[in-house]
C-alpha positions in Angstrom: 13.6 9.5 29.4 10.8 7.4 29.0 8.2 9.5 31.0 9.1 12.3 28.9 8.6 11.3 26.1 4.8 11.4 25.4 4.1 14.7 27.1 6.8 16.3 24.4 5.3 14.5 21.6 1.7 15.1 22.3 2.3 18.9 23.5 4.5 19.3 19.7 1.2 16.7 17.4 -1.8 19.1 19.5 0.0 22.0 17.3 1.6 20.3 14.2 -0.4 17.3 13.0 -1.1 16.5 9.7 -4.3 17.5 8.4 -5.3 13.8 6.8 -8.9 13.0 5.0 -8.7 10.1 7.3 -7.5 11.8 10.3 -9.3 13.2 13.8 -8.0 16.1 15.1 -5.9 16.2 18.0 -8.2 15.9 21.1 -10.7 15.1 18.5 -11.7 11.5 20.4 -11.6 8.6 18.2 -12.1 8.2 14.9 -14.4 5.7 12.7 -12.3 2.7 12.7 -13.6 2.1 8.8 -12.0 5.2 8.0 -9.1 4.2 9.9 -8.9 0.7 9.2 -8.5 1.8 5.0 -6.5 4.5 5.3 -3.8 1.8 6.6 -4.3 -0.7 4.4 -4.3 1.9 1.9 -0.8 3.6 3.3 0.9 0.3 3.6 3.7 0.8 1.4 2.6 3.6 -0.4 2.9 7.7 0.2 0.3 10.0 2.2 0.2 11.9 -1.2 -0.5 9.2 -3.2 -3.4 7.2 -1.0 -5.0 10.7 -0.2 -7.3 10.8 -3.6 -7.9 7.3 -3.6 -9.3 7.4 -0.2 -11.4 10.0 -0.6 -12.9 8.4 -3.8 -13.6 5.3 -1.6 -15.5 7.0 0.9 -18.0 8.6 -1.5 -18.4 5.6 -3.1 -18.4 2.8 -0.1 -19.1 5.1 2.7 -19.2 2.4 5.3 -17.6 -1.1 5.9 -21.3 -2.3 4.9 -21.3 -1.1 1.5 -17.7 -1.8 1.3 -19.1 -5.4 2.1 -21.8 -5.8 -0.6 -19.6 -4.1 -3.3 -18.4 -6.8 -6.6 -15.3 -7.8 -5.9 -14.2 -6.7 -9.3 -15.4 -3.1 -8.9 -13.3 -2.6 -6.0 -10.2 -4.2 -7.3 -11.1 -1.7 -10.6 -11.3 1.3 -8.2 -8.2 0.1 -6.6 -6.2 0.2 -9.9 -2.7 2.0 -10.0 -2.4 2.5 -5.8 -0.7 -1.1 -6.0 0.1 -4.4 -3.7 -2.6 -5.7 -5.0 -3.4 -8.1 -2.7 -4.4 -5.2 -0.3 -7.5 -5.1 -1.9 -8.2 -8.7 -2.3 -7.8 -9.0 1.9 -9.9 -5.9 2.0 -12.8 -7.2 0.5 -12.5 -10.0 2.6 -11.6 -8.1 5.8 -15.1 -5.8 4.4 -17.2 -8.9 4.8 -16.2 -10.8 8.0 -16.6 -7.3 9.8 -20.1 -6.6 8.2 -21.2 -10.6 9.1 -20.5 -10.0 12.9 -22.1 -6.5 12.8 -18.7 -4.3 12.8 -15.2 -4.3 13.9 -14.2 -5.3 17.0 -12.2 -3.2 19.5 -9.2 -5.2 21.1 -6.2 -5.3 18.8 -6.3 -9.6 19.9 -9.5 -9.9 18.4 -8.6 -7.3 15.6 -6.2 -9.2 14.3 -8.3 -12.5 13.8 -9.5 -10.6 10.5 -8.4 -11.4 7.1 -5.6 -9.2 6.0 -4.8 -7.5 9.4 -1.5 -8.3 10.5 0.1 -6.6 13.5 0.8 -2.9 12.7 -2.8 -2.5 11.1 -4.4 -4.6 14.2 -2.5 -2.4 16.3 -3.2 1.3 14.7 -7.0 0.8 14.6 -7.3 -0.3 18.4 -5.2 2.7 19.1 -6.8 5.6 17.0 -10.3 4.4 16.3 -10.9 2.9 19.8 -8.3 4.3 22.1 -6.7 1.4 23.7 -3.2 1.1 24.5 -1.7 -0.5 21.3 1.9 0.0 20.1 1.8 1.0 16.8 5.2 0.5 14.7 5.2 1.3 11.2 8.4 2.5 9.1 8.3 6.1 10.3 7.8 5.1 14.1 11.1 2.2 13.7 13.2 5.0 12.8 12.2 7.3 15.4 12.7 4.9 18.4 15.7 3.2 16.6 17.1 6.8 17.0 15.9 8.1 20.1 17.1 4.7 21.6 20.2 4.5 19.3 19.2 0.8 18.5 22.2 -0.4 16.3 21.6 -3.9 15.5 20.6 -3.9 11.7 17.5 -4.3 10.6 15.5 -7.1 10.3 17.3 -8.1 13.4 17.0 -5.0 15.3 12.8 -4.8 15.4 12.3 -7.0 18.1 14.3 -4.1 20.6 12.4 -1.6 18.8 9.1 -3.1 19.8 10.3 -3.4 23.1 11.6 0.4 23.5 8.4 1.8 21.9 6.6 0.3 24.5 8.2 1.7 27.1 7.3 5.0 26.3 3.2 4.2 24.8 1.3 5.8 27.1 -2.4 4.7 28.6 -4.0 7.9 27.7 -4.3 9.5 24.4 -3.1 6.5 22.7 -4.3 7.1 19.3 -2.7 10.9 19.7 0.8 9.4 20.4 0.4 6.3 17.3 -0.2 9.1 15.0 2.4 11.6 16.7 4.6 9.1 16.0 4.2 9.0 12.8 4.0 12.2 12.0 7.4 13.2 13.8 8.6 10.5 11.2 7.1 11.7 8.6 7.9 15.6 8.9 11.0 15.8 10.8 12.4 12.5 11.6 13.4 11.8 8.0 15.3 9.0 6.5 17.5 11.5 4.9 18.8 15.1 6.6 16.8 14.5 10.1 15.7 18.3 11.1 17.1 18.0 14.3 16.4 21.5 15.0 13.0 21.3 14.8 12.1 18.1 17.0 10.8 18.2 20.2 12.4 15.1 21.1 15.9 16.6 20.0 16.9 16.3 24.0 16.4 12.9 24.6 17.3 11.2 21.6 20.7 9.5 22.3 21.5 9.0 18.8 21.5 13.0 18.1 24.2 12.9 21.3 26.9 11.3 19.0 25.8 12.3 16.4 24.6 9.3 15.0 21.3 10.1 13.7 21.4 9.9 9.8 22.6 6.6 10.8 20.0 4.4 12.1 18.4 2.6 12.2 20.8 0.2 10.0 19.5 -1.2 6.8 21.0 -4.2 5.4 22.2 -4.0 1.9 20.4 -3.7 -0.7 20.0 -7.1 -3.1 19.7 -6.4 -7.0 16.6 -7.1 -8.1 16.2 -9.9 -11.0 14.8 -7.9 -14.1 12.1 -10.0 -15.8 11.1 -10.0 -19.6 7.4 -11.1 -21.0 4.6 -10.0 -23.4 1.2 -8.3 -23.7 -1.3 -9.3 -26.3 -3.2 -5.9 -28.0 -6.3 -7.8 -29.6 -8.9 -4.7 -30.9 -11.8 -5.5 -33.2 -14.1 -2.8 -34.0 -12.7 0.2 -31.4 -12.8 -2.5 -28.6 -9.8 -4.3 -27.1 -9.8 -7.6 -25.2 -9.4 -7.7 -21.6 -9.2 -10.7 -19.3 -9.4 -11.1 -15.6 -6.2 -12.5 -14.4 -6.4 -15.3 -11.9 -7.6 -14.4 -8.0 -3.6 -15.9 -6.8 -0.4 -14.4 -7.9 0.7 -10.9 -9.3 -2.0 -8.4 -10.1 -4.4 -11.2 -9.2 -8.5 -10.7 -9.8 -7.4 -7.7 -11.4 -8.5 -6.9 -15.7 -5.4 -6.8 -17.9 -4.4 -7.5 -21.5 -3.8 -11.2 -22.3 -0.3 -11.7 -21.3 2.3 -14.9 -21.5 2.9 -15.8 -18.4 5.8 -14.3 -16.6 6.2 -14.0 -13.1 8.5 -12.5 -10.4 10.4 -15.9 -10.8 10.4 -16.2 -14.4 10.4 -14.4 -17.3 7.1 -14.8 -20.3 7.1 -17.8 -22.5 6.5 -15.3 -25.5 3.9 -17.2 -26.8 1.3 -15.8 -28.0 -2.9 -16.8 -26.9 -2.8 -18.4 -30.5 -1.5 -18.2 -34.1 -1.8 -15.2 -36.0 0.3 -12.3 -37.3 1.6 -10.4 -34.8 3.1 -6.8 -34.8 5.5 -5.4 -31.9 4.5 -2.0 -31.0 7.7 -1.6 -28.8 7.6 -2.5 -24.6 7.0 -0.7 -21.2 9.0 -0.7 -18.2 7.6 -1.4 -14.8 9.5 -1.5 -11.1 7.6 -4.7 -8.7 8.4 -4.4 -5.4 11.1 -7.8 -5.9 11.7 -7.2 -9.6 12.0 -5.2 -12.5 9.8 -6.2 -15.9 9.9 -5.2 -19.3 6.9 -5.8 -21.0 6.4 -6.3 -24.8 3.7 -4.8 -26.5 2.9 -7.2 -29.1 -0.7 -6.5 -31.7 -3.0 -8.7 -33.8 -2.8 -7.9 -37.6 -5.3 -9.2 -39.2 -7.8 -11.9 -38.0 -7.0 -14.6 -35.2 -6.5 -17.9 -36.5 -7.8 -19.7 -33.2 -10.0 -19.2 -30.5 -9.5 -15.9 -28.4 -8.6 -16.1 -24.5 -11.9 -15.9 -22.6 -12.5 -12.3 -21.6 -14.3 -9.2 -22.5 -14.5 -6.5 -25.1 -13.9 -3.2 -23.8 -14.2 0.4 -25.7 -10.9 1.3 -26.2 -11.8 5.3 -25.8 -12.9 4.0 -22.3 -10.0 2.0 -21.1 -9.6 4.9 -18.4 -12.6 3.4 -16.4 -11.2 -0.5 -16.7 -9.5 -0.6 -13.9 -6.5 -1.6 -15.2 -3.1 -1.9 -12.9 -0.7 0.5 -14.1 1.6 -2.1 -15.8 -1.1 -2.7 -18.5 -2.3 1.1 -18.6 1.3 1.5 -19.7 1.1 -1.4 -21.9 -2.3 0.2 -23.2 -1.0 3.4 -23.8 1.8 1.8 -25.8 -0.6 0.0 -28.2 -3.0 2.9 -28.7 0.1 5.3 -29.4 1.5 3.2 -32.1 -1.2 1.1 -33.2 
């Protein structure tokens, strides 16, 4: 099976890839490893629809890894606002500048993944599409496409380490970067979590999971854990048409990132509820928000009157231009909240 594999999959990605922002065209040779190298960080964990506008904003703005490099940390972490996993962008910036201090990236997926932020998959899918060498790329998509052409049954976690190894046995030398993205895209289109079209795939012969029927199947996912639902508080402090924003601290959720004064809670505990100091406080109702480990509902909670005490240590920012703060979508929602009721 395995020498058949890549010639299928090639022969079905030169007429049915994805036309990406980021993307080369099939036979296209390799593509800019910036572009590639943020596209993935960018698509970790996140949807080809929703990275595709954020990406494109990027490149006009940083349109290399050198301008990427000599950026403020706090505009990129602004522009980055609402994509998520937010310390993708904090390893960017410092992935940005080790790769502009030696003079740009380098080529082998070894040396590749000596940079900050670039763990395995991402290490692998830029030595692969941006310089064609023989990397095996596995992301989500790809795991369930060799878990099924394979019909690997262990569950997952477990089962990634035979995964690996049958993806590698069917990476070929040439055309590397083709197959990575082939790969994905079989996953993507017709390799589906849910209702696999079959039908359509051009791997439909060999796939040993299709044989008994199996697909829709694998690869198996352990179950599910509830996740803890956290409570906490947001702090709405406006004085003439501004609103006070701080910086949150460069570790820990939403870190480096502006946001609303808050009281503290975490993925592990919920907000003390007290507020940044005394003074008459109104609730203008809460917000929900989904983490990746937990769920938080966040009170919206504003200043009436004067402060009694001296304010947290931030900025004053227009409230009719809260749209260009950058803030993470928890406290856009918390901001929206507060300007609807306030």
């Amino acid at each position: 099976m395995q020498d058949r594999v890549s010639p299928l999959l090639l022969a079905w990605y030169d007429s049915h890839a994805r036309d990406l922002p980021w993307r080369v065209p099939p036979g296209g040779g390799s593509a800019d490893p910036y572009r590639v190298w943020l596209s993935e960080v960018m698509l970790q964990q996140t949807t080809t629809a929703a990275v595709a506008p954020y990406f494109r904003k990027f490149i006009d703005k940083w349109p290399d890894v050198e301008a990427l490099a000599a950026a403020p940390e706090e505009e990129i972490m602004g522009e980055w606002a609402g994509l998520g996993y937010y310390s993708r962008a904090r390893n960017l910036v410092a992935c940005a500048r080790a790769v502009a201090e030696r003079g740009g990236f380098p080529r082998s997926e070894r040396e590749l993944r000596e940079l900050p932020g670039l763990g395995a998959y991402t290490a692998a899918a830029v030595a692969a599409i941006a310089f064609g060498q023989r990397a095996v790329v596995v992301d989500a998509n790809v795991e369930r496409v060799v878990a099924r052409l394979f019909a690997i049954d262990d569950p997952l976690p477990a089962a990634r380490k035979a995964i690996r190894a049958a993806a590698e046995t069917i990476t070929p030398e040439r055309r590397a970067g083709d197959f990575a993205q082939a790969m994905m895209d079989l996953g993507a289109t017709i390799c589906t979590a849910r209702d696999p079209k079959c039908l359509l795939c051009p791997l439909a012969d060999l796939c040993r999971a299709r044989e008994t029927g199996r697909q829709a199947e694998l690869p198996v996912k352990p179950p599910r854990k509830p996740k803890p639902h956290r409570r906490g508080a947001a702090w709405w402090i406006e004085r003439d048409g501004k609103v006070l924003l701080v910086t949150r601290p460069g570790k820990g959720m939403l870190g480096g990132m502006r946001a609303l004064p808050d009281d503290g809670w975490s993925a592990r505990r919920d907000g003390s509820g007290d507020p940044p100091m005394p003074g008459e406080w109104k609730n203008l109702g809460s917000v929900q928000h989904g983490f990746t480990h937990f769920t938080l509902e966040l009170s919206v909670m504003a200043l009436a009157g004067q402060a009694s005490g001296p304010l947290p240590e931030g900025i004053w920012h227009e409230i009719g231009k809260l749209e260009d703060a950058g803030l993470p979508t928890l406290f856009a929602k918390a901001a929206s909240r507060a300007r609807e009721r306030g």
